[in-house]
BAFIMI-312663 format. One line per field, with one value per residue (C-alpha): residue number from 1; x, y, z. Coordinates in pm, whole numbers, plus 50000, padded with zeros to 5 digits. Each point is the difference from the previous one (the first is absolute). Layout:
N
num: c(NUM;...)
east: c(X;...)
north: c(Y;...)
up: c(Z;...)
This chain:
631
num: c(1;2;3;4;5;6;7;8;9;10;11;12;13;14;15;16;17;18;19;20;21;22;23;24;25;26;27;28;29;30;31;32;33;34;35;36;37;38;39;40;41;42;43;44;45;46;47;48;49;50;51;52;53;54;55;56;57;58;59;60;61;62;63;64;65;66;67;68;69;70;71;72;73;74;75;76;77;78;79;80;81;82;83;84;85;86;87;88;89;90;91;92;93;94;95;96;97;98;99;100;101;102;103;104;105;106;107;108;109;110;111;112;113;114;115;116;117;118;119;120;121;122;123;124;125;126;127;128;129;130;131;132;133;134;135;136;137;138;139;140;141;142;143;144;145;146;147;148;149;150;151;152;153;154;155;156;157;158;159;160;161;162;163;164;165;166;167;168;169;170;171;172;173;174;175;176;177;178;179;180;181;182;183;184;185;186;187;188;189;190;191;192;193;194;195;196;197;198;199;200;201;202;203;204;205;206;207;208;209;210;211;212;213;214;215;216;217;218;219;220;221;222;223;224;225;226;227;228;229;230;231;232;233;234;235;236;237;238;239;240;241;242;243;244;245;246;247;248;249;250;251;252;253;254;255;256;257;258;259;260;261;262;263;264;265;266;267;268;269;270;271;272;273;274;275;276;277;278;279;280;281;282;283;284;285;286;287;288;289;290;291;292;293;294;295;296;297;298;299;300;301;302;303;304;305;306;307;308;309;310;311;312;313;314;315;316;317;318;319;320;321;322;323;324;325;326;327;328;329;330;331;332;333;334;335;336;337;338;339;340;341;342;343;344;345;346;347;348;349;350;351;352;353;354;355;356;357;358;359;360;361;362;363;364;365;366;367;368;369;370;371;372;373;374;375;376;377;378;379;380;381;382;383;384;385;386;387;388;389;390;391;392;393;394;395;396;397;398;399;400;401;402;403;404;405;406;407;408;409;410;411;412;413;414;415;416;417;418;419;420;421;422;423;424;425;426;427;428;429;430;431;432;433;434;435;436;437;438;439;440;441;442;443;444;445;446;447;448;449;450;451;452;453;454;455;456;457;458;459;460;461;462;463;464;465;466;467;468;469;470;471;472;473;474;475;476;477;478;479;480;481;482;483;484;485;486;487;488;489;490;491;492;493;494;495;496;497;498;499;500;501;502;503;504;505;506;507;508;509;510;511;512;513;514;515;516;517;518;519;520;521;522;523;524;525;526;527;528;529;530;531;532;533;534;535;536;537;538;539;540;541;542;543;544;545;546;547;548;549;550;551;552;553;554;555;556;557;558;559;560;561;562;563;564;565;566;567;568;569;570;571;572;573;574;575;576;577;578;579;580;581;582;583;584;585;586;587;588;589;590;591;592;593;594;595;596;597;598;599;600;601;602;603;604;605;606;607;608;609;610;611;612;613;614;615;616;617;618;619;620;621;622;623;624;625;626;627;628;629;630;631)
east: c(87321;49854;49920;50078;49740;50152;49997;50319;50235;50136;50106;50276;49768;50183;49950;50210;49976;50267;50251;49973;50148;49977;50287;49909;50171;50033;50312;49738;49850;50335;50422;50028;50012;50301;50350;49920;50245;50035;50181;50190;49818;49747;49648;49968;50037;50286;50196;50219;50155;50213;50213;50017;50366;50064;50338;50161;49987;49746;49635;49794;49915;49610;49737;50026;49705;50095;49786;50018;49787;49979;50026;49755;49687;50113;49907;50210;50063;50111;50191;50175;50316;49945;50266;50285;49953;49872;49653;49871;49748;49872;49750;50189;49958;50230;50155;50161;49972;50100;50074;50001;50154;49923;50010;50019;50314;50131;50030;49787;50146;49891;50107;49832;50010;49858;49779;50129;49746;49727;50239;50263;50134;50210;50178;50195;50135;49982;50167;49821;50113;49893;49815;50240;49743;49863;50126;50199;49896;50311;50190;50316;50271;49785;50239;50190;49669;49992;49729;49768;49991;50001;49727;49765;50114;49944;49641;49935;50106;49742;49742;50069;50011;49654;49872;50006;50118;49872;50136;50377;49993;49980;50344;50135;50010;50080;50329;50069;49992;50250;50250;49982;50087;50057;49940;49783;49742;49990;49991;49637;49855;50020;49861;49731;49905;50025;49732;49785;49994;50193;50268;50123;50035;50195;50184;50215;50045;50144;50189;50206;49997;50167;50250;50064;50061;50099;49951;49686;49867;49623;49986;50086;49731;49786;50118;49912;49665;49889;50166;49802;49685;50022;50115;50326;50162;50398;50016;49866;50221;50296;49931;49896;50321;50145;49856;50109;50372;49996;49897;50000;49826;49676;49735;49756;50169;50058;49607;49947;50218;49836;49659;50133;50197;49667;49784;50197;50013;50397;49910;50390;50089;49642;50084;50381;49874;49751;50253;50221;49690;49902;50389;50006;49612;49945;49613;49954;50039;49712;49896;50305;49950;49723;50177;50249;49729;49822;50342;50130;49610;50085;50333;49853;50129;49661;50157;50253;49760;49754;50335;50112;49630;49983;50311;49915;49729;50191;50256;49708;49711;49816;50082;49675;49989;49922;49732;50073;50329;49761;49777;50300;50137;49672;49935;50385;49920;49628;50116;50385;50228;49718;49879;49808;50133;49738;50136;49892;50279;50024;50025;50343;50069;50094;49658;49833;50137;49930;49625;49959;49737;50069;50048;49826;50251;49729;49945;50088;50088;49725;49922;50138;50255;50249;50001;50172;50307;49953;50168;50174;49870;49744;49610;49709;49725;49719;49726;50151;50055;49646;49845;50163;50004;49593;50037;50107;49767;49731;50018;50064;49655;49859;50101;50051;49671;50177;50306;50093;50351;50119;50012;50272;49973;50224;49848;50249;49918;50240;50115;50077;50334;49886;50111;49786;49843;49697;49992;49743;49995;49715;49955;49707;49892;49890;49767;49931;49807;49966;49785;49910;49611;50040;50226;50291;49802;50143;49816;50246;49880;50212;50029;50199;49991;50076;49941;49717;49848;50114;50371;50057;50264;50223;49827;49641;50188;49900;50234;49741;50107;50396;50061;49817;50290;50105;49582;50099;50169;49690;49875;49661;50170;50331;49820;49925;50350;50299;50286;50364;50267;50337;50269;50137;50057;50079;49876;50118;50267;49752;49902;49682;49857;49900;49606;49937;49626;49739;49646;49862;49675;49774;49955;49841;50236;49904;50331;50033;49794;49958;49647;49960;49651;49866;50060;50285;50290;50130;50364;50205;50284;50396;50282;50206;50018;50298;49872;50268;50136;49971;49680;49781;49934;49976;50274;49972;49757;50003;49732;49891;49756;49996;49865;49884;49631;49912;49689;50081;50405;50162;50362;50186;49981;50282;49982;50270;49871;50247;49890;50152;49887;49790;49959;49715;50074;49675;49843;50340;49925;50274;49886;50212;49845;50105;50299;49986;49769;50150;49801;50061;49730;49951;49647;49838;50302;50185;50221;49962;50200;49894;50147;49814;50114;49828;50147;49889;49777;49707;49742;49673;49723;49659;49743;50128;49644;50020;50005;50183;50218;50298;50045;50013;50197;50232;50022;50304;50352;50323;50304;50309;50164;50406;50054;50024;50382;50132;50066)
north: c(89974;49729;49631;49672;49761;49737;49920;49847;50255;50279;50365;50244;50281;50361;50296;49962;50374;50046;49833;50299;50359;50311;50176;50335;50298;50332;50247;50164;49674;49883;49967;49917;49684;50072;50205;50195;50205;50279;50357;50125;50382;49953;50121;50217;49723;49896;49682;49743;49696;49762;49686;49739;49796;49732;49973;49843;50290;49858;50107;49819;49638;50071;50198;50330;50260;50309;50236;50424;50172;50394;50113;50289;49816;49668;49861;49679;49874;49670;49821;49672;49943;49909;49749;50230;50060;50339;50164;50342;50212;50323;50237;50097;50379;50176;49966;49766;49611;49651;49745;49617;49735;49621;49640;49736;49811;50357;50302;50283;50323;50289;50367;50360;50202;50342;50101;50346;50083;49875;49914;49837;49626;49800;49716;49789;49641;49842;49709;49782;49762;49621;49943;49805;49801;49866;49668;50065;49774;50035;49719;50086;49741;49950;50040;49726;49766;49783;50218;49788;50076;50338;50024;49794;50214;50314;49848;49961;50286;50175;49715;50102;50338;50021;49728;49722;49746;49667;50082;50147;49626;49852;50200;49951;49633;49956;50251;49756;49710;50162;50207;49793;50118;50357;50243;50261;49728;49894;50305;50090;49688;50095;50336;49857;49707;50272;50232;49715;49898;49660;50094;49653;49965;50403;49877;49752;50214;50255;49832;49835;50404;50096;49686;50058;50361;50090;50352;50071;50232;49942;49633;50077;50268;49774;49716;50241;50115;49610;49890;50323;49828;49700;50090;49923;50322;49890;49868;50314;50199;49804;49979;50404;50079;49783;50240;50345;49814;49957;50394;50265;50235;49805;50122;49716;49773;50240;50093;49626;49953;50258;49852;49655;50209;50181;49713;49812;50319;50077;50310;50160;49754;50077;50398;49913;49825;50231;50319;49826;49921;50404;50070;49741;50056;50378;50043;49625;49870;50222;49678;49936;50383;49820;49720;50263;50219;49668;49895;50331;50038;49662;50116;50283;50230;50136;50383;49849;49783;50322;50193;49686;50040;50330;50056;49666;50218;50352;49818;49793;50174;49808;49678;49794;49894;50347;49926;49732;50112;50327;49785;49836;50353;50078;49663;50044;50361;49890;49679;50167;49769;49732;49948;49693;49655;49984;50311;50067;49891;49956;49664;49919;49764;49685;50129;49984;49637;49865;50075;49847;49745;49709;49926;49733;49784;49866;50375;50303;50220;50131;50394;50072;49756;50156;50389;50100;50247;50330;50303;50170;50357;50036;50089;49866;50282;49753;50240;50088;49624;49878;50288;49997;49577;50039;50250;49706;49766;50189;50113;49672;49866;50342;49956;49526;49875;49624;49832;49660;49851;49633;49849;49698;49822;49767;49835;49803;49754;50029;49792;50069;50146;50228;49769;49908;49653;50095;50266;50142;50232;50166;50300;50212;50308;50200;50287;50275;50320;50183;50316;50177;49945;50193;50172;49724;49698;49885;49808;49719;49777;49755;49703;49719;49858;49631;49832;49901;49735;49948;49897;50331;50057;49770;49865;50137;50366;50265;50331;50333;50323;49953;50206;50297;50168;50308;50125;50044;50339;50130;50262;49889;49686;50103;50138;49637;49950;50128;50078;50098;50074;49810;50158;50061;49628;49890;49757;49880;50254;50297;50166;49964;50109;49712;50009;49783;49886;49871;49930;50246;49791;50260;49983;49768;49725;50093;49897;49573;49753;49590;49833;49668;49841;50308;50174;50276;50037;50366;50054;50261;50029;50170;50088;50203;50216;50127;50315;50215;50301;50139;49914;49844;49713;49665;49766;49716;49888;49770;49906;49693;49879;50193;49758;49601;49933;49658;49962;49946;49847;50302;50011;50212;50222;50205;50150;50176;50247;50162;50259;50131;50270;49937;50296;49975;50196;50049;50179;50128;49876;49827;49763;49813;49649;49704;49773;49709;49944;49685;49904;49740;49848;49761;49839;49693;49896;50015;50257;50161;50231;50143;50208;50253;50174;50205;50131;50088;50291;50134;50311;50006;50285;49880;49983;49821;49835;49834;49618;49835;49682;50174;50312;49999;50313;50171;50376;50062;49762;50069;50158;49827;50179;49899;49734;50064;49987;49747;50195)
up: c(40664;49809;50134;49847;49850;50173;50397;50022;49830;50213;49859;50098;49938;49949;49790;49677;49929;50313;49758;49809;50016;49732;49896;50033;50176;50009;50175;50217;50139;50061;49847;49632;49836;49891;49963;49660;49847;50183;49876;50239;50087;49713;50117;50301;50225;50194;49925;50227;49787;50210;49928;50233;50076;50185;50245;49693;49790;49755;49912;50315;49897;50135;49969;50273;50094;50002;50258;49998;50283;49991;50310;50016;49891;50108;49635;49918;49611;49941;49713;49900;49783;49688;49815;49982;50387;49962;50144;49861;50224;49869;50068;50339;50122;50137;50354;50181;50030;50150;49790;50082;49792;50102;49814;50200;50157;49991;50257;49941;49872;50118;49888;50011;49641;49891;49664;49974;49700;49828;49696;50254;49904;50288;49859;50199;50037;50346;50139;50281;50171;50136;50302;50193;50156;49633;49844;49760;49706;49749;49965;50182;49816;49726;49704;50143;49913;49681;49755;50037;50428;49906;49819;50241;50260;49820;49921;50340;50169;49725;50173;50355;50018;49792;50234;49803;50276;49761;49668;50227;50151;49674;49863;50305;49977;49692;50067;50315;49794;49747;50311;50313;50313;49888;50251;49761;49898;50447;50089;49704;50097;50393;49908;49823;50221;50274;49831;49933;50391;49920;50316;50024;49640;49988;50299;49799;49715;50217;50212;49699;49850;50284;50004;49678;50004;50317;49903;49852;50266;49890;49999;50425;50038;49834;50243;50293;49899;49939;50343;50144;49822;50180;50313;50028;50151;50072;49628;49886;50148;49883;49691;50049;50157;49667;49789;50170;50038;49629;49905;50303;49795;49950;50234;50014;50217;50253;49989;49999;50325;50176;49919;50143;50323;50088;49980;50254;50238;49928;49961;49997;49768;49756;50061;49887;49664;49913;50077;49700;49769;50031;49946;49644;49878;50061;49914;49919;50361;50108;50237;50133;50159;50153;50146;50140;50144;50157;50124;50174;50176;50169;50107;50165;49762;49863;49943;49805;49775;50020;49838;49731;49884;49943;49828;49752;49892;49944;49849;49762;49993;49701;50177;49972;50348;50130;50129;50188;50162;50089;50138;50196;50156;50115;50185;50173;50081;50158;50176;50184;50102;50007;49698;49986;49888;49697;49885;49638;49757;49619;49877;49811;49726;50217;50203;49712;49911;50307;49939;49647;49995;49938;49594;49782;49829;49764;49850;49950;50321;50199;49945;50329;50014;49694;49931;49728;49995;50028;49914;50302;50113;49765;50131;49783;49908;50125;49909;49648;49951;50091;49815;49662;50006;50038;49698;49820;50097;49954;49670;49891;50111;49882;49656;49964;49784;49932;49904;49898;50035;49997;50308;50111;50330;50163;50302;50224;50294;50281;50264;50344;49899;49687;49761;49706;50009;49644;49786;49809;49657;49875;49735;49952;49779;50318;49962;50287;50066;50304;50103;50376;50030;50356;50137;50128;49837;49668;49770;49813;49724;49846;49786;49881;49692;49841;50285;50219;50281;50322;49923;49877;50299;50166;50334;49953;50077;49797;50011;49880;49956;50103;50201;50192;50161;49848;50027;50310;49929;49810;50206;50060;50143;50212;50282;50075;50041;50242;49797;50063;49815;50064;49794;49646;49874;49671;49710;49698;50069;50002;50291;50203;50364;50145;50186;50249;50035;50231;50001;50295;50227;50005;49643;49745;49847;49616;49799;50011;50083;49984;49879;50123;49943;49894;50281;50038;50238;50003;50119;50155;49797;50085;49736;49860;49701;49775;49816;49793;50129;49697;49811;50337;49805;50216;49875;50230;50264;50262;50211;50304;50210;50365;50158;49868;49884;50216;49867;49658;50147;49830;50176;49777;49646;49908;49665;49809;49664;49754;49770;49662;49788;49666;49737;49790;49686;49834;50295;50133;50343;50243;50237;50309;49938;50189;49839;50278;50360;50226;50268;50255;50246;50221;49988;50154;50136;49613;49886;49659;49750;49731;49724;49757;49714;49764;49616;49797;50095;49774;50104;49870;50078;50064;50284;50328;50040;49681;49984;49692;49972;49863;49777;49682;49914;50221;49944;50119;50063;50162;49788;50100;50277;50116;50180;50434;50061;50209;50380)
């Protein structure tokens, strides 16, 4: 990391080359980057093409992963829907396999098929179905709206279910302004308010949702899980008991109520809801089993929870709380009729809520304090995931000499709210090069150009190498990190296993790092990372402090990286380069956001030690590729 001339400027050291990702992959390291054309029986391989449908009879409106495990060797092969909905997997023996279909706001679909021969094609078009406990995001009276509502709602439904919370609340107002006091627009702005951790501001959205439209089920649900959130149990389960009034056959109020029943030790009243949650969700309301096991081992009826376990699990046997309600028999069975009261239980989703930290209205939420949706029933391939991401990052620094791209900035000063009080905006021509002088130690070198002195950046702050993050999965790197994998999320309407991140104690803190004076601050970092189920590219990145720096009054950093592909036509070389990085800090006692972009991209092939103001000649530039779709 290189040091400042000057004393008083202070820089946001990182390694730029973690920005960076190569597109390269191969079927045996991992699924294909795509659904080719596949002839059905051509080769001596077996084929299985499937189309994906939503409830409504249409192609699904998302991306789904399609999973086929043979179950002699154990050997799983994974694929995504392409446009058309459809995912191809060949090179399948024979024999027998399980398939698994997942997106996510959507059940997962399970079903056993049979290659009978090496030539053998199974076609088929499956239907899933919505997880009842997902927010449904479709406007539900929406042709109703003026076009002009319509289309800001449409916009920001695409906003909020890649994420986008900001850009959603921009639509969303503008739609208010134009349809006031329509239940739809209420009832968005309460979700989003409610993902963003503004309860009190998604309290009065939902409220007039619900007034509004006294029967949209999900605005109550919603209603419950925030009054669960901040403690308010007897308006929880009104507005619960609301919801299951409205439509029997949703399950998630029931599981909801027997959450609330249990944790105030009504135990037949918590065994009642959660027998009706089982009866409506089937598989899905695998914790509610819990809750009904928990509840019939305080009643004294331990043979009878023993029984309700152990049939769950016949009756679901892929159900991915196996563990723990195996865990749960074998407790009841150790402990008789007097099991103790710190029994080991598995937290549910108003659990759950009732540990989120507490959010930071100035920022973006917290790491821990907003997970995103996750597909129901699916397991992540952790080791797969890890491995083949590494692949990726890896042969990118293998085979990166330099690039150069134009860089924008937009700095903003914020005030105690997150509004902006200055703004800044800077361009530079950027150049980078990166290269591994040891074996997880990365050399970066990087310059801007046009502009010099001190003044350079806003606030004597000088950003290098934005940002480090996605070195992290490089394999001489990872081990310095505890990962886990939470699910099959989505973004921009693609699919992606989301990997959560944290920096482990026992080992060196080599990713980010702050230079003040000259002297450097490491910092343990935590995130998450959205890498493509089909390709293992990282997509998005988020990352945050763990803990503040006081010496140098560090509070906060929270930094947010998208990635988009660039193809490079004269050397016929893809690589995932980053589109935007946000990051938001909070430093002697002032808060900060800053914006980067970088377009457009140029690669160049010559010695990583060399030191020049700016090439001259690039040897290679970007063709143009399609625009990313809007999610």
């Amino acid at each position: 990391m290189q040091s400042t001339p000057s004393n008083r400027r202070l820089i946001c050291g990182y390694l730029f080359a973690s920005l960076l990702i190569a597109s390269t992959s191969a079927w045996a390291q991992g699924p294909p980057s795509g659904n080719a054309p596949v002839e059905p029986g051509f080769g001596s391989t077996g084929v299985v093409i499937i189309t994906v449908y939503g409830e409504n009879k249409k192609l699904l409106d998302r991306q789904a992963l399609v999973k086929l495990t043979n179950k002699e060797t154990g050997k799983a092969s994974y694929q995504t829907t392409d446009r058309t909905s459809s995912a191809a997997i060949s090179n399948l023996s024979v024999g027998a396999y399980d398939m698994e279909v997942s997106a996510v706001g959507y059940l997962t679909y399970t079903q056993n098929l049979k290659l009978l021969s090496d030539h053998a094609t199974f076609q088929s078009n499956i239907t899933i179905k919505k997880d009842p406990s997902a927010v449904e995001l479709n406007p539900v009276n929406g042709k109703d709206l003026p076009a002009a509502v319509r289309t800001d709602l449409s916009r920001a439904i695409n906003d909020l279910k890649s994420g986008k919370l900001r850009d959603a609340q921009k639509k969303l107002s503008q739609a208010e302004k134009l349809a006031p006091s329509n239940a739809e627009v209420e009832f968005l702005e309460g979700y989003l308010f409610y993902q963003d951790k503004n309860f009190e501001r998604a309290l009065t959205h939902l409220e007039n949702a619900a007034r509004l439209d006294p029967r949209n089920v999900q605005a109550f649900i919603l209603l419950g899980r925030l009054h669960i959130q901040s403690g308010d149990d007897a308006a929880a389960i009104r507005s619960l008991e609301s919801a299951s009034a409205i439509d029997p056959q949703a399950w998630v109020p029931y599981q909801l109520l027997a959450d609330l029943y249990y944790k105030r030790n009504n135990y037949e009243k918590a065994s009642e809801e959660a027998q009706l949650a089982i009866q409506k969700g089937q598989s899905a309301a695998s914790s509610a089993q819990i809750v009904l096991a928990n509840s019939l081992t305080n009643l004294g009826r331990e043979q009878e929870a023993i029984a309700s376990l152990k049939q769950f699990l016949q009756d679901h046997p892929s159900t991915p709380s196996k563990a723990a309600i195996n865990d749960l028999i074998a407790q009841i069975q150790q402990y008789g009729a007097n099991p103790p009261k710190t029994h080991k239980t598995v937290p549910t989703d108003s659990q759950a809520a009732l540990d989120a930290l507490p959010f930071q209205p100035w920022g973006p939420p917290g790491i821990d304090e907003s997970k995103p949706e996750v597909a129901a029933g699916i397991t992540c391939p952790l080791n797969e995931v890890i491995e083949q991401s590494g692949v990726q990052v890896k042969q990118f620094v293998d085979d990166l000499s330099q690039f150069n791209a134009t860089e924008a900035l937009i700095h903003e000063d914020l005030n105690e709210l997150g509004v902006p009080v200055h703004k800044f905006n800077l361009q530079f021509n950027y150049v980078a090069s990166i290269a591994e002088t040891d074996p997880g130690l990365f050399k970066v070198t990087e310059f801007r150009a046009e502009r010099t002195g001190e003044t350079d950046f806003p606030k004597n702050i000088e950003t290098r190498g934005l940002p480090a993050a996605a070195l992290i999965f490089h394999p001489d790197m990872r081990d310095n990190f505890d990962m886990a994998c939470e699910g099959l999320g989505q973004w921009n309407g693609k699919a992606t296993w989301l990997v959560y991140f944290r920096q482990r104690a026992d080992k060196p803190r080599r990713v980010r790092d702050y230079v003040v004076n000259g002297q450097p601050y490491a910092i343990s970092l935590k995130g998450r990372a959205w890498i493509s189920a089909d390709t293992f590219h990282i997509v998005r990145m988020e990352t945050e402090l763990l803990e503040p720096i006081p010496d140098i009054h560090l509070q906060m950093e929270h930094e947010i990286v998208e990635y988009s592909p660039v193809f490079f036509s004269k050397t016929k070389t893809e690589l995932w380069l980053p589109k935007t990085a946000d990051i938001y800090f909070d430093l002697n006692r002032h808060r900060y956001h800053r914006e980067h972009s970088f377009d457009p991209f140029r690669l160049f092939t010559v010695e990583t030690d060399e030191k020049r103001k700016e090439p001259k000649v690039a040897s290679d530039q970007p063709a143009p590729i399609p625009a990313r779709p809007n999610p």
